[in-house]
N, C-alpha and C positions, 0 to 999 in steps of 0.2 A: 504494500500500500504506500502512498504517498505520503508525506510527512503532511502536507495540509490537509487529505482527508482526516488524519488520526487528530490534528488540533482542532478542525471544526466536531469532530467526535465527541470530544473531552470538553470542549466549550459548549454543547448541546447536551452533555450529561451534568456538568456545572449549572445550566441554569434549570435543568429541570431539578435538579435534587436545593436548590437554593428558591423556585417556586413554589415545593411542597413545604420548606422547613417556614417560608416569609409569611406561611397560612397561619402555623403554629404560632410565629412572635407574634402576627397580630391579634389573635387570640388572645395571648397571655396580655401583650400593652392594654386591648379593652379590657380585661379582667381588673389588669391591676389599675385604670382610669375608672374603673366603678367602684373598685373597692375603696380607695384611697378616698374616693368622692362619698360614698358609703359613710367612713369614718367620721370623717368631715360634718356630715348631716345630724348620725348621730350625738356628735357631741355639740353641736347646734342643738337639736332638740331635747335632747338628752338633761340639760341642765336641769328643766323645770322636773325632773326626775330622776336626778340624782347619778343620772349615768355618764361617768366620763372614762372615755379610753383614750388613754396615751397614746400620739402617732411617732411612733419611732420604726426603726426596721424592722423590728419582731413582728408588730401587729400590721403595718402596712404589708407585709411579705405573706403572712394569714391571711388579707382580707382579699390581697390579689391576686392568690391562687387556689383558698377557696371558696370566696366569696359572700355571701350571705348564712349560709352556714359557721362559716369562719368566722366571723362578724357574731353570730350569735353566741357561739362557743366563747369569743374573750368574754362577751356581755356576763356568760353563766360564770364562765372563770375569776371574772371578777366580782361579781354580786355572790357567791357563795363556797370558794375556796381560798382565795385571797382576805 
């Protein structure tokens, strides 16, 4: 084979495995743009009840990977083991 068949090969395998992976980060970026936004709200609303979570990297990295669940688990975590 020719050396420019095998480059256009390997640049046509580069962007299709770099198409599939940019599906995944965008996922994860709006996950963690809700979560983070999430936290935010809560402790916005949160005040008049008593709920306030810390945003630092433990709980942003919780809230934007798993989301609303994540989010509720610090809520319990902290209203009744802390």
């Amino acid at each position: 084979m020719e050396p420019k068949y095998i480059i256009i090969s390997i640049l046509l395998l580069i962007i299709f495995l770099l198409g599939r992976s940019f599906k995944i980060f965008q996922k994860l970026f709006i996950n963690m743009v809700l979560g983070v936004g999430l936290l935010f709200l809560i402790n916005i609303i949160g005040t008049s009840y008593n709920i306030h979570l810390a945003i630092n990297g433990y709980t942003a990295a919780t809230a934007s990977v798993l989301g609303i669940p994540g989010i509720a688990a610090l809520i319990v975590i902290q209203k009744w083991i802390i």
